[in-house]
N, C-alpha and C positions, 0 to 999 in steps of 0.2 A: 558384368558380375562384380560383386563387392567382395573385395578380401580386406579380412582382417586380422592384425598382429597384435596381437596382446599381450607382449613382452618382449622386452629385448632383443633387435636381431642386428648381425653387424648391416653398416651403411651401404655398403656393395652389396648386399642381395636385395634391399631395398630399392637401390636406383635400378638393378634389372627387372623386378616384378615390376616397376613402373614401365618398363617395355613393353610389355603385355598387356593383352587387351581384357584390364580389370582397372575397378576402383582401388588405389590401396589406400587404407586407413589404418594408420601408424599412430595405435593405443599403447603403450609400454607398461602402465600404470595398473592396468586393471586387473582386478582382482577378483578370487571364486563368487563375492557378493556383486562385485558390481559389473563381472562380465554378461549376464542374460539382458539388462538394460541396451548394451550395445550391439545385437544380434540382430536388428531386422535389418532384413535386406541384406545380409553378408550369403555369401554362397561357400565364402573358403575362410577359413579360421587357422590361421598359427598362434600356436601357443607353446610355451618351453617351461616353468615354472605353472604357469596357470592353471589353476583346477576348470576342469569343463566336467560341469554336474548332470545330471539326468534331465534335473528341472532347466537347466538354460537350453542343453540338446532339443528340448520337447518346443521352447519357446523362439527356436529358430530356424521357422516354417522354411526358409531357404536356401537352409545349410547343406552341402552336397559333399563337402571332402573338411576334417578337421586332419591337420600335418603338427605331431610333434616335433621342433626341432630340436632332436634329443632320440636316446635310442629306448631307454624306457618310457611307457604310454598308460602306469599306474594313476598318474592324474587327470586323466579321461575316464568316462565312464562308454568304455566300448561295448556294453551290452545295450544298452540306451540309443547309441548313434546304429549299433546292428539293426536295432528294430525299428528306425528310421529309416534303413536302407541309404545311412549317411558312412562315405567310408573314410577308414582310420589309418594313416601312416606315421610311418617314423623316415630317422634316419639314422640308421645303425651304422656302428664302426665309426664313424666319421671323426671320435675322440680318442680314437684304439692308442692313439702314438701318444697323447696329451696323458693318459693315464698311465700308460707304461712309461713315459718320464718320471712322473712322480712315484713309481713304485720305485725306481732306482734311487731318486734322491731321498726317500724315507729309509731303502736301504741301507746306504751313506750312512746318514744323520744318525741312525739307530748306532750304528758301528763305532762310530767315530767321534757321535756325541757331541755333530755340529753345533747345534741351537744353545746348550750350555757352554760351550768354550767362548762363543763369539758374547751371549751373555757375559762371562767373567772377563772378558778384557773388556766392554763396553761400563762393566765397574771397575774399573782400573787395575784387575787383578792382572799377574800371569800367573798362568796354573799350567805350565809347560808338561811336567813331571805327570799331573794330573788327568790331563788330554792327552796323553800320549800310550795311552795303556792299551787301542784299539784290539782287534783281534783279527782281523782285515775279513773281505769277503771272499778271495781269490778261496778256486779248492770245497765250497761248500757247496749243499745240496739244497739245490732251490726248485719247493715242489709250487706246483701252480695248480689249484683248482676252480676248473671251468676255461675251456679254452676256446672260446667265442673270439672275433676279434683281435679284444685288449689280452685274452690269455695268450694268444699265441704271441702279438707285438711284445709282451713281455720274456717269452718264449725266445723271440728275433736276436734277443739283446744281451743274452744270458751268456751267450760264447766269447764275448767283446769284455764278460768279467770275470771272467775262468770258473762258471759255474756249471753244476752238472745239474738239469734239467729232467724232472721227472714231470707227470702230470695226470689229473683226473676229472673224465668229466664223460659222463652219460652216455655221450655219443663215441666218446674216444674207443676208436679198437687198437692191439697192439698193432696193426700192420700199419696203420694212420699213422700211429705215436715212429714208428719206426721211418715212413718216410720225410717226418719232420725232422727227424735226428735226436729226438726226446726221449725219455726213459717213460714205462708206463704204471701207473696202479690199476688196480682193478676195484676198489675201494677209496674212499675217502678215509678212512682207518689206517690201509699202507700208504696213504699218500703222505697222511700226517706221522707218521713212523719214520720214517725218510727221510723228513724235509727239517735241517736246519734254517731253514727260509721256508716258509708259506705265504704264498701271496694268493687274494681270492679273489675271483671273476665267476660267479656267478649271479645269474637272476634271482631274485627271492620271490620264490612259489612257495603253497604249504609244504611239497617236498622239499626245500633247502631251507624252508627257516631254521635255526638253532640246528644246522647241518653239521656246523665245527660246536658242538656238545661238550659237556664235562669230558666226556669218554675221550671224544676225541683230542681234547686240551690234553688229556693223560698222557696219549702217545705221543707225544711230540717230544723229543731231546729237552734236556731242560737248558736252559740260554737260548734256546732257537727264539727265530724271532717272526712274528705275526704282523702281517700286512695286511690291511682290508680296505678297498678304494672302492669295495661295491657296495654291501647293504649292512646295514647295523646288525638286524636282525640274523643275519645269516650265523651269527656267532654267537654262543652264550657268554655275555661280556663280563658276566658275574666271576664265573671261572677261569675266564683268561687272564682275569685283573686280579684273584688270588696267584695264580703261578706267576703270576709276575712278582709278587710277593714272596712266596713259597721257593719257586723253582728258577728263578732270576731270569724268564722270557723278557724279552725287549717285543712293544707293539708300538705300532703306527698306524692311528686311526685315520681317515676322511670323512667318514661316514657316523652317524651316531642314531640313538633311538630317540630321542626327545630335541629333534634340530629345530632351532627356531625359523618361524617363516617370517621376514622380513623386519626382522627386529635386531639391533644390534647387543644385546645381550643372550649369553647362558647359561642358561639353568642348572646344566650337570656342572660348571666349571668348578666348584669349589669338591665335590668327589674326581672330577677327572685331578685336579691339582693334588690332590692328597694319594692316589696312584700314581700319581707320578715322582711324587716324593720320595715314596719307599722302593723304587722302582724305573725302570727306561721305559716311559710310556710320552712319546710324542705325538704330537693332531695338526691336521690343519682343517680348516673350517670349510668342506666340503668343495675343492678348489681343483679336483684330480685333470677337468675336463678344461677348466678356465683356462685356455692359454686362446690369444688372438689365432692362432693357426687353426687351433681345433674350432672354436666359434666359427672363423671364415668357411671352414671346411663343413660343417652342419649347416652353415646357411644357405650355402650355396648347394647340396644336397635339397634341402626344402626348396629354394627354386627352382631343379628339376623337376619334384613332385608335381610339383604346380603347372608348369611348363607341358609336362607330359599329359597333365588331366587336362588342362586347357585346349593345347593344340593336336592330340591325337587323340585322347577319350580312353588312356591307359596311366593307371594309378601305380607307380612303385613304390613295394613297400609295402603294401595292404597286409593290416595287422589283422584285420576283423572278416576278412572274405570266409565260406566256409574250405577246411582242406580237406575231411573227411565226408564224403555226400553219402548220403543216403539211397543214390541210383543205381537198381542191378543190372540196368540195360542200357545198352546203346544204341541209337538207332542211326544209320546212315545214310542219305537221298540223297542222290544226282538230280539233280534238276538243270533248266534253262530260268538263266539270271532273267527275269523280266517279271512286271508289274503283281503281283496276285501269285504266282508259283509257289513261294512258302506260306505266302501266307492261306492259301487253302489246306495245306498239309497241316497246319498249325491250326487251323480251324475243323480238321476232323479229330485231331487229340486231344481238344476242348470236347467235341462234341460227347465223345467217349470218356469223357472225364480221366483223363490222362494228364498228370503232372508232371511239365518238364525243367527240369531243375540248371539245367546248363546248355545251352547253346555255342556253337560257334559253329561260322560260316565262311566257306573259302572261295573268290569267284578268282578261275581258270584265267590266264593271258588271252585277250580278245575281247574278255565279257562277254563271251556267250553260256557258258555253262557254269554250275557252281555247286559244291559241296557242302551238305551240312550234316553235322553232328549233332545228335540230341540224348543229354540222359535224360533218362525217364526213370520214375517210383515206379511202377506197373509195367508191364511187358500188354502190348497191346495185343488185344482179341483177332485171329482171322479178317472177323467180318470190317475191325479198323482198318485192317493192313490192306485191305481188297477198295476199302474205297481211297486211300490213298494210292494206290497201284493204278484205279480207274483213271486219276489224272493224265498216265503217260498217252493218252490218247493228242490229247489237246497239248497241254504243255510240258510232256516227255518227262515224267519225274520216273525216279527206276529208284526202287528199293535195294541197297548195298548188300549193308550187313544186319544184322539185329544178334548179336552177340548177349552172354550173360556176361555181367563184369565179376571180378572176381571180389 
C-alpha cells in the first residue's frame, strides 16, 4: 500500500512509517490544486494544512483511510470520503499543553506589556516608570469556555497562578465542574460576566460562530482581557476591538478571519495595527500548537492511526463512522465457527430483504463456537426467523435475543 504525506510531518514519524509495510511518499509541498494529480495508487493520505477536495477524494480510486494530523478536519471534505466509504481521522488533544502555554504567555504579555517594553529598549529607550504600572494576574477570575482538552490543560495551570477558575461548555454539568475543582456557568453570558480572563476553546460549528457576540462583549468587566487561540470566527471582532477602545479590554489573538494561506504577508495588518494603537491588542500569527513537542506529539499520534489500520484493521479516531444508527433491532446467534455458518444466516436476511447496518462477531476460546451481533432497519418476519432457526440442524446456529433498541 501507498501512503502519502502531503505536508509537513516531523522526521521521527517518518522514519517509523517507513517500518511498516507501506510505500511512503514524502510530498510536503502540495497543495488543494495540485494534491488529486498525486493520488493514484495511495491507499492512506496525511495531510495537516492540506485541503482534500470532493473532487481529488472522487479521483483516488484507492484511497481507504485520509489522517488529519491535527485535531480539526474542516479541510477535508468528510461527506465526500463518507460516500466513498473512505474513513477519516484525526488526532485530538495532542497540542492541548502547546496551546495552554501560549494562552499563559499571551496572559503575561497582555499584563505586563512584554512585547512593548523589550520594543523600547531595542530602541534605546528606558521607560522603567512606564512598564512598570502592571496590574498582575495573581487573584483574578479566569473563565474558560469550551473545556475539550486544551480547555481543561489550561484549567491544569490556573492554580500554579492563583487564579480562580470558572468554566462553560455544552457538556459541562456542575458535578463535573465540581470534581475538577472549577467553578461552573450555565451560560456563556455568566461565564463572560465572571471572567476578568476569558480564554476560548471551542470548535466553530453554526452553534458557536459569533458565540462571544456584541451581547456578550457587554458582559464582560471592562479591562478584562480576551484570549482566543481557537477560531476567528467564534467572536465578533468588530465589537471586541470597539471595547478595546471604549472599555480598555486588552485581547490576544492567534487566530483571525482573513489568515493568509502560504504567503508571507497581511492583509488585516494595517487595521489590526491601528487597534492596537488605541488600545492592548497583541497577535501571533497562528503559532498556539507550533512547538516541536506538540508536532512530535501529533505525528506520532498519526503513526498510531496508521499502525492500527494497517496491522489490526481498527481505525482510531474516526471522525466520519455513523454514531447515531438508524437500527431498532438487535439480532443475536450462536453459532459453530466453521466454513458457511454465518454466511447462510446472512444469506436468509438478504433473501428477505433485510438490512444490516452493523455487525460484530465474537469467536469463544478454542474456536469452536462464536457470537454475532447484528443491527438490523426491519425486525425480521416469523417465517425469516424459522429459516434461520432450520439451520441448527446441521450447523447448530440458536437464536439469542431479538430485542427492540431503544
Amino acid at each position: 500500500m501507498r501512503l502519502l504525506i502531503a505536508d509537513k510531518l516531523h522526521p521521527r514519524a517518518i522514519e517509523e512509517l517507513r517500518t511498516l509495510p507501506l510505500e511512503v511518499v514524502y510530498e510536503p509541498e502540495l497543495t488543494r490544486e495540485t494534491l488529486e494529480n498525486h493520488l493514484k495508487g495511495v491507499g492512506v493520505l496525511i495531510v495537516r494544512s492540506t485541503e482534500v477536495t470532493a473532487q481529488a477524494i472522487d479521483s483516488a480510486r484507492q484511497l481507504n483511510l485520509i489522517v488529519r494530523a491535527g485535531a480539526s478536519y474542516g479541510t477535508i471534505d468528510v461527506r465526500a470520503a463518507s460516500k466513498r466509504g473512505i474513513y477519516v481521522a484525526n488526532c485530538p488533544g495532542k497540542n492541548a499543553s502547546a496551546v495552554a502555554e501560549l494562552v499563559y504567555g499571551m496572559m503575561v504579555a497582555l499584563d505586563r506589556r512584554i512585547p512593548d517594553a523589550v520594543a523600547s529598549l531595542r530602541a534605546a529607550r528606558w521607560e522603567r516608570q512606564e512598564y512598570g504600572k502592571a496590574e498582575g494576574v495573581h487573584g483574578k477570575t479566569l473563565g474558560i469556555a469550551g473545556l475539550g482538552a486544551i480547555g481543561r490543560e489550561v484549567a491544569a495551570r490556573a492554580r500554579s497562578f492563583g487564579l480562580t477558575t470558572v468554566a462553560w461548555s455544552r457538556s459541562l454539568t456542575p458535578a463535573r465542574a465540581s470534581e475538577l475543582g472549577i467553578g461552573y456557568a450555565s451560560t456563556i453570558d455568566e461565564l463572560a460576566s465572571k471572567s476578568q480572563i476569558l480564554s476560548l476553546h471551542l470548535a466553530l460549528t453554526e452553534r458557536t460562530r459569533h458565540i462571544v457576540s456584541r451581547r456578550v462583549v457587554g458582559l464582560l468587566p471592562d479591562r478584562a482581557t480576551v484570549i482566543n487561540t481557537a477560531r476567528a470566527d467564534l467572536v465578533d471582532n468588530e465589537a471586541l476591538l470597539e471595547a478595546v477602545d471604549k472599555r480598555g479590554l486588552r485581547v490576544g489573538f492567534d487566530v483571525y478571519v482573513d489568515e493568509p494561506r502560504g504567503a508571507r504577508t497581511f492583509p488585516s495588518a494595517d487595521v489590526f495595527r491601528a487597534y492596537a494603537s488605541g488600545g492592548l491588542v497583541y497577535g501571533t500569527p497562528h503559532i498556539a500548537a507550533a512547538t516541536d513537542q506538540a508536532q512530535l506529539a501529533i505525528a506520532g499520534e498519526a503513526v498510531r492511526v496508521i499502525r492500527c489500520f494497517l496491522l489490526e484493521g481498527a481505525v482510531p479516531n474516526i471522525v466520519n463512522v455513523l454514531s447515531l444508527s438508524a437500527s431498532r433491532f438487535q439480532l443475536v446467534v450462536r453459532m459453530l465457527d466453521k466454513v458457511g455458518t454465518f454466511a447462510n444466516v446472512l444469506s436468509v436476511l438478504k433473501r428477505h430483504g433485510i438490512n444490516v447496518e452493523q455487525v460484530s462477531n465474537t469467536v469463544f476460546e478454542g474456536g469452536v463456537a462464536a457470537c454475532a451481533k447484528l443491527r438490523l432497519l426491519q425486525r425480521p418476519t416469523e417465517a425469516c426467523l424459522a429459516e434461520i432457526k432450520a439451520f441448527d440442524e446441521v450447523l447448530h446456529v440458536d437464536l439469542v435475543t431479538l430485542p427492540i433498541l431503544a
